[in-house]
Each structure stands twice: as C-alpha cells, then as structure tokens.
TORNUGU-633058 format. One record per atom (N, C-alpha, C, O): chain; atom name; x, y, z. Coordinates in steps of 0.02 Angstrom, whole numbers, plus 50000, padded with zeros to 5 digits. Each point is the difference from the previous one (the first is absolute). Layout:
REM TORNUGU-633058
   unit   site      c1      c2      c3
      A     CA       X       Y       Z
...
***
This chain:
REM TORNUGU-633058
   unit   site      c1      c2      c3
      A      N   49225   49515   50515
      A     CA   50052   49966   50038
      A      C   49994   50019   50074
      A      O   49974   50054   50015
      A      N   50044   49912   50024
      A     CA   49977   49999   50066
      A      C   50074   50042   50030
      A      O   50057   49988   49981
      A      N   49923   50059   50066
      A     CA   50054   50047   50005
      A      C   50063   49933   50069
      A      O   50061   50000   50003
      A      N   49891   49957   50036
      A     CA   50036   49973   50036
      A      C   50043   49941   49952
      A      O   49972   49981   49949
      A      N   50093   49992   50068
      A     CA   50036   49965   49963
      A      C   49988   49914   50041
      A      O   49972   49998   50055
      A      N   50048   49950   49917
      A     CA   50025   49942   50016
      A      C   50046   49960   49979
      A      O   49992   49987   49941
      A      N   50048   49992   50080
      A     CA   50084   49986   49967
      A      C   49987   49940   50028
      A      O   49967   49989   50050
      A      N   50078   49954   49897
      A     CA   49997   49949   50012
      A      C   50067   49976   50022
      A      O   50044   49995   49957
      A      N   49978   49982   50131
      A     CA   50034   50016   50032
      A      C   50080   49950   49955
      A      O   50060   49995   50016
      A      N   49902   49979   49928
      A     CA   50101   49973   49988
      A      C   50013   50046   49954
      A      O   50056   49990   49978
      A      N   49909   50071   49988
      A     CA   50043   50047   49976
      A      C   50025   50052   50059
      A      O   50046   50040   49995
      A      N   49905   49947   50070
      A     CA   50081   50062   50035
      A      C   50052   49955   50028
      A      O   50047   50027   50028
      A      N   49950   49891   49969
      A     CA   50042   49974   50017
      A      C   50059   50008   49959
      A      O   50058   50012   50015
      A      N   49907   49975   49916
      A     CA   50070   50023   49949
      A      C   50056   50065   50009
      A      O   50061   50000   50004
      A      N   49889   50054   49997
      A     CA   50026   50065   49993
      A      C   50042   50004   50060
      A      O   50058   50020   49993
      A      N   49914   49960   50088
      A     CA   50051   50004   50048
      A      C   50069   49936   49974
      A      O   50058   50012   50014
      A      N   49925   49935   49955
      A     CA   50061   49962   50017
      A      C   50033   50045   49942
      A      O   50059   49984   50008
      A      N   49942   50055   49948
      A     CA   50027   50030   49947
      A      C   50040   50055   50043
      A      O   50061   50000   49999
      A      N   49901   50049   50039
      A     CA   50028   50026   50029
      A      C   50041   50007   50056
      A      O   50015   50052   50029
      A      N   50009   49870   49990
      A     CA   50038   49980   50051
      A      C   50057   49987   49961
      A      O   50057   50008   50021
      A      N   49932   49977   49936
      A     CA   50055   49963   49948
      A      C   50043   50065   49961
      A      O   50058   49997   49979
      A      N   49905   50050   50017
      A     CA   50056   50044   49956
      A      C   49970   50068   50008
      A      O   50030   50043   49968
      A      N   49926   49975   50061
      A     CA   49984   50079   50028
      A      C   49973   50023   49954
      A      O   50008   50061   49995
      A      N   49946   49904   49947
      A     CA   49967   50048   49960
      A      C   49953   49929   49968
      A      O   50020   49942   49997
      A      N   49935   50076   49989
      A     CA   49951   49972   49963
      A      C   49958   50010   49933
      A      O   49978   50057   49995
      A      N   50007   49907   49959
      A     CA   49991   50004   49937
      A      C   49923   49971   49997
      A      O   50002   49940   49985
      A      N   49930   50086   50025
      A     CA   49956   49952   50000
      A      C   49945   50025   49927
      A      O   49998   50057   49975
      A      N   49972   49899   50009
      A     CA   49944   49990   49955
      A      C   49931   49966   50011
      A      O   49968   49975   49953
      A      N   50009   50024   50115
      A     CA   49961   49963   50013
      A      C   49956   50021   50054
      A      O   49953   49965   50019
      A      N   50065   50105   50011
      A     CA   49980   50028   50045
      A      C   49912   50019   49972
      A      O   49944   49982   50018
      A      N   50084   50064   49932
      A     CA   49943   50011   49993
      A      C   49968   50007   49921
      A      O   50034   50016   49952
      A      N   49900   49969   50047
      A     CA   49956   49979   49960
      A      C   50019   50046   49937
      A      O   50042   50045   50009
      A      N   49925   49944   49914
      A     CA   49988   50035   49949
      A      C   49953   50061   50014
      A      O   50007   50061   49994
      A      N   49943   49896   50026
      A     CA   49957   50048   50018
      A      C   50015   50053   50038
      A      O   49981   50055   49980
      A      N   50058   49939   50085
      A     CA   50011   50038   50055
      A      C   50049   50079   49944
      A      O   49995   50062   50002
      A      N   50053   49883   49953
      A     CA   50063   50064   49980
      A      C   49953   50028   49933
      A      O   50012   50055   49975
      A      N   49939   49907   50002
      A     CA   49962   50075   49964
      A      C   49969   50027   50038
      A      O   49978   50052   49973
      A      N   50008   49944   50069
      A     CA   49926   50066   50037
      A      C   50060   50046   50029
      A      O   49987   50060   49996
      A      N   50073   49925   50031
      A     CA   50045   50043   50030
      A      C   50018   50031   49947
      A      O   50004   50059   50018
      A      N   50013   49936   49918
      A     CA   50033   50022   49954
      A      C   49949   50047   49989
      A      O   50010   50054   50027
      A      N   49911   49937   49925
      A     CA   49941   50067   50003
      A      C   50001   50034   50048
      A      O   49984   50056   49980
      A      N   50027   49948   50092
      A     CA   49992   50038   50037
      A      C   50060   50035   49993
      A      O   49992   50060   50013
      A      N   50076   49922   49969
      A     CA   50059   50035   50009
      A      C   50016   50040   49936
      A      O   50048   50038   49994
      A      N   49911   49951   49966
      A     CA   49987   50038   49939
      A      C   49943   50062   49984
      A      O   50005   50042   49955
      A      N   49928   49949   50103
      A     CA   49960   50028   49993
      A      C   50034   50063   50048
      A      O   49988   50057   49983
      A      N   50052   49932   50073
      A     CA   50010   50038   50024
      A      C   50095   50052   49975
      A      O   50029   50051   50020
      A      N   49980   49913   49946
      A     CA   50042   50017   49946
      A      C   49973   50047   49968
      A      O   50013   50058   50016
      A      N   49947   49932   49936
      A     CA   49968   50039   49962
      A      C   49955   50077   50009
      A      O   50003   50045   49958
      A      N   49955   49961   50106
      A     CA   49994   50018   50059
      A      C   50030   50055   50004
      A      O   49967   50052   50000
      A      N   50127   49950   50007
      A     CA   50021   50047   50025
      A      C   50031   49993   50080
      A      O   50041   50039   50026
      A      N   49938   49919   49995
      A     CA   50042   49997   50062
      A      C   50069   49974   50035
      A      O   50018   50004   50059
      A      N   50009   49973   49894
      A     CA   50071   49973   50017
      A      C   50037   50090   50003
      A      O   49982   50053   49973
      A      N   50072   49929   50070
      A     CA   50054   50059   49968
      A      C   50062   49955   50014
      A      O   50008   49943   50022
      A      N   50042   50118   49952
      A     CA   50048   49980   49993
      A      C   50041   49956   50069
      A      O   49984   50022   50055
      A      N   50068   49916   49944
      A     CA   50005   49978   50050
      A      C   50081   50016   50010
      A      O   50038   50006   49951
      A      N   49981   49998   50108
      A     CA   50050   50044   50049
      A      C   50058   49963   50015
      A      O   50000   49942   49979
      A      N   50048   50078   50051
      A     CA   50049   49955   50047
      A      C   50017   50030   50042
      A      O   50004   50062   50001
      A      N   50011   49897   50047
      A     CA   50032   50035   50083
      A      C   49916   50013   50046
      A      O   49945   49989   49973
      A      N   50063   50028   50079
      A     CA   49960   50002   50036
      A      C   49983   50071   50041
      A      O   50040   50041   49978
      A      N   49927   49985   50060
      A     CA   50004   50059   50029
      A      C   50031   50074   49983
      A      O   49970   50027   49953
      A      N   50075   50007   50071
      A     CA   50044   50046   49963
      A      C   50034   49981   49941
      A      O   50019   50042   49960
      A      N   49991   49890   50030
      A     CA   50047   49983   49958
      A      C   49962   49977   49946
      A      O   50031   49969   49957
      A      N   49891   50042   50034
      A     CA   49951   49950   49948
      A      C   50008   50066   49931
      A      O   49995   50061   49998
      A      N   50011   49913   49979
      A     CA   49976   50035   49910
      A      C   50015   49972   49943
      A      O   50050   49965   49997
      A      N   49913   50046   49950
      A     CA   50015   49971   49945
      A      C   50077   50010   49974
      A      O   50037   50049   50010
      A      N   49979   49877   49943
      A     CA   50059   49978   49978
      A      C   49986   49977   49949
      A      O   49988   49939   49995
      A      N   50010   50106   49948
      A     CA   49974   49953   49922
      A      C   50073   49964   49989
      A      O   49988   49947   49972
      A      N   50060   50058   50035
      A     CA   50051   49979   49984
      A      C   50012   49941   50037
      A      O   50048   49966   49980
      A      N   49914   50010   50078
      A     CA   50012   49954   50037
      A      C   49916   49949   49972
      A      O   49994   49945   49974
      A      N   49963   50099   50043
      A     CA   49956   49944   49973
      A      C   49930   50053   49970
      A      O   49986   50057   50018
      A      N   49984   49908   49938
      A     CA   49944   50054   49961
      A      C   49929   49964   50007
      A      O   49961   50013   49955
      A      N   50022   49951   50085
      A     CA   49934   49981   50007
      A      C   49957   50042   50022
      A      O   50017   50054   50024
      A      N   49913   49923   49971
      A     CA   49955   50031   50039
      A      C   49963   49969   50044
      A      O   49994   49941   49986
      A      N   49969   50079   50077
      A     CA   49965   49955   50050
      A      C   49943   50019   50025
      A      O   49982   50057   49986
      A      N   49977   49903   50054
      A     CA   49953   50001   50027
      A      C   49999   49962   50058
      A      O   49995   49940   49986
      A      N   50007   50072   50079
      A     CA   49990   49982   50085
      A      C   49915   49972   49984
      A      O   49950   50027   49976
      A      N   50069   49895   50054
      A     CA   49941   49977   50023
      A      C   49975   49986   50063
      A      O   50029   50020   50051
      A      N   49933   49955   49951
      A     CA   49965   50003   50093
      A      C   49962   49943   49991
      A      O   49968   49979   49952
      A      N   50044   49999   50112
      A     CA   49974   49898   49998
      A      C   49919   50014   49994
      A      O   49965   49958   49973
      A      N   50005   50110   50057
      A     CA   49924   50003   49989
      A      C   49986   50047   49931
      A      O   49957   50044   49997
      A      N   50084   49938   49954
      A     CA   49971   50044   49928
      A      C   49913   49978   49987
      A      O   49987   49940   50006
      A      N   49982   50086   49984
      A     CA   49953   49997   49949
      A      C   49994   49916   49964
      A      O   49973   49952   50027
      A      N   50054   50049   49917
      A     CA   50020   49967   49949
      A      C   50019   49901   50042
      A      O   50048   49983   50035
      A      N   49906   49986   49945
      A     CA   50008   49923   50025
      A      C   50082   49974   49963
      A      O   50037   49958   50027
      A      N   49977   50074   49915
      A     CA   50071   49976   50004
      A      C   50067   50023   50044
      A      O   50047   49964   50017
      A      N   49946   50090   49992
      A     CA   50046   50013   50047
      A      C   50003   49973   50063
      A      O   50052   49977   50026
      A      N   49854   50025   50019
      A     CA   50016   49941   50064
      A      C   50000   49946   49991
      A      O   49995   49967   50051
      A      N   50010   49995   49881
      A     CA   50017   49929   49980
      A      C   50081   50001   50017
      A      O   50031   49961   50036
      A      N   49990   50087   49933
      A     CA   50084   50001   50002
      A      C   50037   50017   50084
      A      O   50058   49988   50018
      A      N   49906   50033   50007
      A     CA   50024   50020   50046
      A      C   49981   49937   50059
      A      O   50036   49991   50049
      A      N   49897   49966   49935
      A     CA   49998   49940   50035
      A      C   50059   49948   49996
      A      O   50043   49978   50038
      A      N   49935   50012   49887
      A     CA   50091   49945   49996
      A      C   50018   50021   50006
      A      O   49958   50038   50025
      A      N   50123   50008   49982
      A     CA   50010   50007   50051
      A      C   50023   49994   50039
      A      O   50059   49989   50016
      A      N   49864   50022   50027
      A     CA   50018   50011   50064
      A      C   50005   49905   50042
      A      O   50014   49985   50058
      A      N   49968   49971   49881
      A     CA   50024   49927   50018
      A      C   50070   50000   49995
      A      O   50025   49967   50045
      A      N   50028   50066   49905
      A     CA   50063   49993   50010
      A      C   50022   50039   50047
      A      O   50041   49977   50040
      A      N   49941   50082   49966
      A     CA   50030   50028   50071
      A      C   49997   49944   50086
      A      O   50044   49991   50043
      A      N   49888   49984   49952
      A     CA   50001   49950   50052
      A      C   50059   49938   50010
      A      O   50026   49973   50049
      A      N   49981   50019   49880
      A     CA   50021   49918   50009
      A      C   50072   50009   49981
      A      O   50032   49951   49984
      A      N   49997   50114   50016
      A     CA   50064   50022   49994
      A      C   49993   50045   50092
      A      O   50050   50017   50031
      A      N   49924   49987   49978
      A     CA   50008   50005   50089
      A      C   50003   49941   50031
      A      O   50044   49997   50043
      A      N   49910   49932   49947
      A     CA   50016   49967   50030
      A      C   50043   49963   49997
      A      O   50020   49966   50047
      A      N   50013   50034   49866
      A     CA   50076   49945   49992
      A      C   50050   50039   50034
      A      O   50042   49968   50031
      A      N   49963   50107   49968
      A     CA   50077   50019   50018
      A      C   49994   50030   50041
      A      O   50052   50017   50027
      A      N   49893   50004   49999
      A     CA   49999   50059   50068
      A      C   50012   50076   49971
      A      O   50019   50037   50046
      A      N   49975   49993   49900
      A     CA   50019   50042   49968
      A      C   49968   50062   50046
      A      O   50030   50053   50007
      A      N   49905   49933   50023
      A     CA   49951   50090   50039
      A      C   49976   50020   49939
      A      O   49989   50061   49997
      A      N   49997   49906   49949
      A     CA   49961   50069   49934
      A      C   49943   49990   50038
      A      O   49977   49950   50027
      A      N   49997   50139   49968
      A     CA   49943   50001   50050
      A      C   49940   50037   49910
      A      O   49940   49985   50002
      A      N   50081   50053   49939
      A     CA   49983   50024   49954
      A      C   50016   49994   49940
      A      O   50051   49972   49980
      A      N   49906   50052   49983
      A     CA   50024   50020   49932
      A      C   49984   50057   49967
      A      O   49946   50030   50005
      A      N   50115   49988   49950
      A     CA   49972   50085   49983
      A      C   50033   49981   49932
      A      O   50057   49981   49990
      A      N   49882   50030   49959
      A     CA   50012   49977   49913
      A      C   49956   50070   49960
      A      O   49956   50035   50026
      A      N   50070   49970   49915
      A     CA   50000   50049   49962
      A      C   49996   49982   49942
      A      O   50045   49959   49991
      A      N   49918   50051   49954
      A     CA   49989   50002   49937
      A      C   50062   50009   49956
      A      O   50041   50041   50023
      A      N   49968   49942   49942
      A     CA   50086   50021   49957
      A      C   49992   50000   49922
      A      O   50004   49947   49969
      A      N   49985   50109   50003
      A     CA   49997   50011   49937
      A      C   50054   50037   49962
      A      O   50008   50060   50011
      A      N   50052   49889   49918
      A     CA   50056   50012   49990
      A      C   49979   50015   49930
      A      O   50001   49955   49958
      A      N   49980   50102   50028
      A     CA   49993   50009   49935
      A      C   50065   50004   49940
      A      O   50057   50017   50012
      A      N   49920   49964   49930
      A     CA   50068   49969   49956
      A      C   50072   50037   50017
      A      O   50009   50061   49998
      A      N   50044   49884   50021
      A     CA   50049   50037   49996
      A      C   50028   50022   50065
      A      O   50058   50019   49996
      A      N   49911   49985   50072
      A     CA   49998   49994   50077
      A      C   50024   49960   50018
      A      O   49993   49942   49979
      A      N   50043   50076   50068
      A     CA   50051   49937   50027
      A      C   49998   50017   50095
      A      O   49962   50041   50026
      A      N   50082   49922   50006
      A     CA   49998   50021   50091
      A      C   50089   49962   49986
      A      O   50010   49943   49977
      A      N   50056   50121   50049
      A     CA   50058   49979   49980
      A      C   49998   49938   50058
      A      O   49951   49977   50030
      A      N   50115   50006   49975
      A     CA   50022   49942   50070
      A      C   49965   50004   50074
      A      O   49960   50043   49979
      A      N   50024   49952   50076
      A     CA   50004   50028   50066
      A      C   49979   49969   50027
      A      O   49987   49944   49979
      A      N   49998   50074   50078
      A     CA   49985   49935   50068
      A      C   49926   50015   50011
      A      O   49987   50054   49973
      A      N   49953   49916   50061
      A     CA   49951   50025   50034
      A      C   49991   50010   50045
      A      O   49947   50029   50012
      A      N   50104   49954   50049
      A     CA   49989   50043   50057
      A      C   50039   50078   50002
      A      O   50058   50009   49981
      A      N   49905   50038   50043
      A     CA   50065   50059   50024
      A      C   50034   49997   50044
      A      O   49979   49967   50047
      A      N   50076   50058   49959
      A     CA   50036   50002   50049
      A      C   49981   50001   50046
      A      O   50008   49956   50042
      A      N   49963   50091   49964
      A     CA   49992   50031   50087
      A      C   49904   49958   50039
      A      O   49960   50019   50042
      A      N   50044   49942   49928
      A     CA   49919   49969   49997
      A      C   50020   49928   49995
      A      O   50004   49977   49942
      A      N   50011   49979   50114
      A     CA   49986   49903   49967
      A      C   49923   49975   49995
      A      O   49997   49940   49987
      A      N   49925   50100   50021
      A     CA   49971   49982   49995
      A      C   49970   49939   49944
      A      O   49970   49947   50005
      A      N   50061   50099   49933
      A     CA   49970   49950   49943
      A      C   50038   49926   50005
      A      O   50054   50005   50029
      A      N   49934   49942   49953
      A     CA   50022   49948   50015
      A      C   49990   49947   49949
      A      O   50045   49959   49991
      A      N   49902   50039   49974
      A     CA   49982   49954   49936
      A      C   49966   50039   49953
      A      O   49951   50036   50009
      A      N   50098   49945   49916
      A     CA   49960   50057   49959
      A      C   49961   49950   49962
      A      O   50030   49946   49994
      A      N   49900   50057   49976
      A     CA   49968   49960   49949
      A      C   49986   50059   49963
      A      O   49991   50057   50020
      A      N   50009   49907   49888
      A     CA   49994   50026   49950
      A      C   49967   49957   49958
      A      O   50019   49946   49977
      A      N   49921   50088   50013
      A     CA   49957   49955   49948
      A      C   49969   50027   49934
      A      O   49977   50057   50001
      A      N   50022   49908   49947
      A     CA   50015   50029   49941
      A      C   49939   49981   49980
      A      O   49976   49946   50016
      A      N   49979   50114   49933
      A     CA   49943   50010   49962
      A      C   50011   49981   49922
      A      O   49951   50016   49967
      A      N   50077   49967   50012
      A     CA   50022   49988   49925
      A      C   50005   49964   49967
      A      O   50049   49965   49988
      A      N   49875   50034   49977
      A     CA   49983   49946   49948
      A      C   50040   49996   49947
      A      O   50032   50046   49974
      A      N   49967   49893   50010
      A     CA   50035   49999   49904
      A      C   50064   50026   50018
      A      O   49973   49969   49954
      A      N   50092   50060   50066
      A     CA   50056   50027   50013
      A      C   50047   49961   49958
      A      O   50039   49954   50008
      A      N   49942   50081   49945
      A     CA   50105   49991   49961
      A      C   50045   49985   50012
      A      O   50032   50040   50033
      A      N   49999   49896   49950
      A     CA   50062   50006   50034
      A      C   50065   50027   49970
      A      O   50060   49991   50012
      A      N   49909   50043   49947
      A     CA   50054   50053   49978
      A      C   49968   50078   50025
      A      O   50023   50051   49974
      A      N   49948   49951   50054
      A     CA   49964   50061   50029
      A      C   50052   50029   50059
      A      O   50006   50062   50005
      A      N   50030   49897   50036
      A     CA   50037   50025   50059
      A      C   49979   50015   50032
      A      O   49949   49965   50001
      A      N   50047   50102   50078
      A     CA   49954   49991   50033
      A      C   50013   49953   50089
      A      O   49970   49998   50054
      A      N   50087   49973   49918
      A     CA   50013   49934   50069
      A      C   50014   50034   50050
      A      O   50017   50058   49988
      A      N   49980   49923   50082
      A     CA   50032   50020   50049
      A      C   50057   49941   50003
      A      O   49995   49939   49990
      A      N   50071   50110   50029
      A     CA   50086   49952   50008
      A      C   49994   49999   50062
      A      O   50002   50053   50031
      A      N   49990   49890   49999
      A     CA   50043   49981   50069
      A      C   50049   49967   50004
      A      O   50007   49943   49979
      A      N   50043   50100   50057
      A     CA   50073   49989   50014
      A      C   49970   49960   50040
      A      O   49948   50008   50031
      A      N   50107   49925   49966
      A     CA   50004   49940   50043
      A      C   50051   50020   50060
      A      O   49974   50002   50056
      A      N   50076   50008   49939
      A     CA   50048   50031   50056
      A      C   50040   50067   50025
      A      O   50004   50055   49972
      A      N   50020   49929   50081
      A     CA   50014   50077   50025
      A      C   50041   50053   49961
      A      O   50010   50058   50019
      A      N   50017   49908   49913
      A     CA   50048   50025   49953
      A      C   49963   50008   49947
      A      O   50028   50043   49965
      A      N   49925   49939   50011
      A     CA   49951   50024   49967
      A      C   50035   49982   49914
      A      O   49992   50032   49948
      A      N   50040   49914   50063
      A     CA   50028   49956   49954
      A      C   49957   49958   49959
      A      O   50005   49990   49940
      A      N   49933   49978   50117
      A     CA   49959   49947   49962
      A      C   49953   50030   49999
      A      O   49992   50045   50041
      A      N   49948   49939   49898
      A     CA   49934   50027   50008
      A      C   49945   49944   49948
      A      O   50012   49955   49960
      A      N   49930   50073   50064
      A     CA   49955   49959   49992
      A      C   49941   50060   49962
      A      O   49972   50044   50033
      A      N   50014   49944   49878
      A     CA   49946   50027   49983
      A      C   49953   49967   50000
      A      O   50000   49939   49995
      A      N   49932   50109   50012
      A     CA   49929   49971   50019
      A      C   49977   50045   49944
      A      O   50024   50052   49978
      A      N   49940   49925   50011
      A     CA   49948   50044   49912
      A      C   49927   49998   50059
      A      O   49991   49954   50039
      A      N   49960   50114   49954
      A     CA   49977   50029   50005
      A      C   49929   49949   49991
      A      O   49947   50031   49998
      A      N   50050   49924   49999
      A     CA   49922   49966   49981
      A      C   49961   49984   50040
      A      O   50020   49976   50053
      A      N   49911   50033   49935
      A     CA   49952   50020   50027
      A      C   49994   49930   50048
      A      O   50011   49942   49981
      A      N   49967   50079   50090
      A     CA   50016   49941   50038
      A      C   50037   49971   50043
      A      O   49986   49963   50048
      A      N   50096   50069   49917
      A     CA   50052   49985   50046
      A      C   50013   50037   50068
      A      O   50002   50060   50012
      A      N   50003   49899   50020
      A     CA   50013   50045   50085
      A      C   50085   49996   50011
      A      O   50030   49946   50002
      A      N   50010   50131   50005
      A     CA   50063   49964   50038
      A      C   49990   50024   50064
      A      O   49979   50057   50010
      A      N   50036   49897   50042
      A     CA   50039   50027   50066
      A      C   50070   49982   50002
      A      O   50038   49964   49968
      A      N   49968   50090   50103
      A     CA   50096   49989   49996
      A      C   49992   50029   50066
      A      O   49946   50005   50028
      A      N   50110   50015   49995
      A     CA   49999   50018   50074
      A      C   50055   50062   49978
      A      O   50053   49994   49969
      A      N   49906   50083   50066
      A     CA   50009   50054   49993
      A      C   50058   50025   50008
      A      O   50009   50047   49963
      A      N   50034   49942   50068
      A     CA   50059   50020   50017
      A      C   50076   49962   49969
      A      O   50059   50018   50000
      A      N   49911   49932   49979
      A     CA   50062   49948   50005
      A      C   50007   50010   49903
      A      O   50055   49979   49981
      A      N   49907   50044   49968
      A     CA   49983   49989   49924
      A      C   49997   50047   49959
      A      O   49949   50018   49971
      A      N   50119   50012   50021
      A     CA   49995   50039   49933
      A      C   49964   50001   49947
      A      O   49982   49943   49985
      A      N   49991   50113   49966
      A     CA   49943   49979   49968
      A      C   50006   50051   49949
      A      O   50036   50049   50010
      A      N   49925   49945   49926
      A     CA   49981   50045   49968
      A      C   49969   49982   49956
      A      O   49993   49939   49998
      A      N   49971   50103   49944
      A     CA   49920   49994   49968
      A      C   50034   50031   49946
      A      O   50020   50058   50009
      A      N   49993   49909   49923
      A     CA   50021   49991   49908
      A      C   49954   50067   49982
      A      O   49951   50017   50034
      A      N   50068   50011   49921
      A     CA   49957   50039   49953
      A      C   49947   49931   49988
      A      O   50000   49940   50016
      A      N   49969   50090   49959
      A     CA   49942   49963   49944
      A      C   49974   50046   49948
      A      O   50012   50061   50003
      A      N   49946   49907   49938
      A     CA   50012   50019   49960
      A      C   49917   50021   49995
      A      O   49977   50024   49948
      A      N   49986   49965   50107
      A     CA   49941   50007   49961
      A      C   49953   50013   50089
      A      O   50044   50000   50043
      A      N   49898   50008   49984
      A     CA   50000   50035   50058
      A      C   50010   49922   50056
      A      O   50015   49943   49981
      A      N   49976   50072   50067
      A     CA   50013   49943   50059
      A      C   49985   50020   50056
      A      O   50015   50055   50021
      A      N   49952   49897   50013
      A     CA   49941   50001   50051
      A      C   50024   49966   50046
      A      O   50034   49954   49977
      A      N   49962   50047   50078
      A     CA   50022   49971   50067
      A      C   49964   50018   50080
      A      O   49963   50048   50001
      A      N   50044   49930   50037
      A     CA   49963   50000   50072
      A      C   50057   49978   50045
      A      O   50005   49940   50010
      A      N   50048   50107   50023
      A     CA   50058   49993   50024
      A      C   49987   50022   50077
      A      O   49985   50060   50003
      A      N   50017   49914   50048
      A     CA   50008   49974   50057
      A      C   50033   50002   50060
      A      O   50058   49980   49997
      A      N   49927   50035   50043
      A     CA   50056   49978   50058
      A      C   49984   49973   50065
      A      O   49954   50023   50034
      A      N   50081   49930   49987
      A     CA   49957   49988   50066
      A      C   50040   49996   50063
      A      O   50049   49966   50017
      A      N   49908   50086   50017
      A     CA   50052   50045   50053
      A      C   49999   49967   50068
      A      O   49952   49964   50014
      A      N   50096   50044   50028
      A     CA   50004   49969   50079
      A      C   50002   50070   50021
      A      O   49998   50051   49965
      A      N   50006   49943   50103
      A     CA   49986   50054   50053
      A      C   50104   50055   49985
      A      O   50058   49986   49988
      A      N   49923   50042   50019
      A     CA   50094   50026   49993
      A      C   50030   50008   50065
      A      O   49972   50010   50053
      A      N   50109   49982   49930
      A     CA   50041   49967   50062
      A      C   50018   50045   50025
      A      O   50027   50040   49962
      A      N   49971   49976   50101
      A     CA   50023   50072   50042
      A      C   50052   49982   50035
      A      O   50029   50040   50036
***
C-alpha cells in the first residue's frame, strides 16, 4: 500500500457538510479494507511486542493513571513511523485536516494519534478532550480496527449530543468507522466490551490561545 493517500474530494465534501450540520461525524468511506487491516497487524504486532503501557489522565503534574476512570492501553505514533500503514493514516488525514481549515478557518496546524488497546471489559468513563488549561486540541478522530464486531459485543463510544448530556448517540466499534466531533464542545465515553478492541484515536491540534 502506498504510504501517500488520495481522497476522492466528495467524501471530504460529505464529512465537512456533516460537520457543519451537527459537530460530529460518522464516516465509512474514508478509508479502505485494506488500509484498516494493515493498521490493525501493525497495532497488534506491536501489541504483542510489549510496547503499549498503561494510558493516563490529566496532563503534566496532574497526569497519572486512573483505572477507575479509564483502563486502556496505548501507543504514540509519529507521521514518519516505519510502517506504510501508519503514514497511510496519517496522510488521510492530513486531507481532512486541510479541507476542515479551509471550510471553517479552524488553524489545525497537526495531528497527534495513539494506538488504543481495550482489553475485555475496559472502558474510558464520560469526559471532554480538551484540558482545561490547554484549547489546543480541537478535532478529535477515532478510527476503529474491528473486524466481524458483535453487536452484542459492546465496546461503543456514547456521544452526548448536548450540553446536558441528556441525548446520546452509540457507535459500535467496526472496523472502518471514523468518528469526528469537535473537542471541546462533546461529551464522550467508550462501553465495556466484551472481547479486546482496537482503535487509532486522534487529535487535531491548532496553535494554543495566549
């Protein structure tokens, strides 16, 4: 697979008019079969490996693990990995980061994505993705490795639709699906599941406001 991407410009037309319309996006079309198995072996080989650890909350003085808040494990990627699937992933992309700068003026100047492995029974409780004290992050994408997925398996990420966290929207975990949403404004959280679950979770950052 060719590590550079090419998007065929009426699926980012979709995804931006989606995301004008309601601040979060639901897509299946981004990217290839092919593309979400080679990401998935690599996120397994390096699974297996030994290199994930445990993943944290809070930031700086305030960063440490919270099994009670969320029990995954991770892995930090880098747009120049090794591995042609990861700079496949990090090309597309880097077509939605463009064409979500040029519909709204947003400044995403990056992206900083991480491997996400929820072994049975792992969950991430409610919370926001930006921190407080940081507006950098600005669009979160989450893209899911998970073939064959049960739909009695669980596993979904809940997005609260509003600021009361009244309405919500489940998404099941299948291999393929991309959500975006916009970081600050979208309560969120990630179901037990019942069996392991794979993901490539995202963020795409603007310059921060002084």
């Amino acid at each position: 697979m060719n590590q550079e991407s090419v998007i065929d410009p009426a699926k980012l037309d979709a995804i931006i008019d989606q995301l004008a319309e309601h601040g979060w996006v639901v897509d299946h079309s981004l990217f290839s079969l092919e593309a979400i198995k080679q990401l998935q072996q690599c996120c397994l080989e390096q699974w297996q490996a030994g290199r994930f650890h445990e993943a944290a909350v809070g930031r700086g003085d305030q960063q440490g693990r919270r099994s009670e808040i969320r029990s995954d494990s991770v892995l930090w990627l880098e747009p120049d990995a090794p591995a042609d699937a990861i700079r496949y992933y990090f090309s597309t992309l880097d077509h939605v980061r463009q064409a979500v700068n040029q519909a709204f003026y947003m400044g995403l100047e990056d992206l900083e994505s991480h491997f996400a492995v929820y072994p049975p029974g792992s969950f991430y409780k409610k919370h926001l993705d930006r921190f407080r004290d940081d507006d950098a992050r600005a669009l979160t994408a989450v893209l899911y490795l998970n073939e064959d997925w049960p739909d009695d398996a669980g596993g979904q990420i809940r997005l609260y639709l509003d600021d009361a966290c009244s309405q919500s929207l489940d998404i099941a975990p299948t291999a393929g699906t991309l959500v975006l949403f916009l970081s600050d404004r979208f309560w969120h959280e990630v179901l037990p599941a019942t069996q392991q679950r794979l993901s490539v979770t995202g963020w795409f950052r603007r310059r921060p406001q002084i």
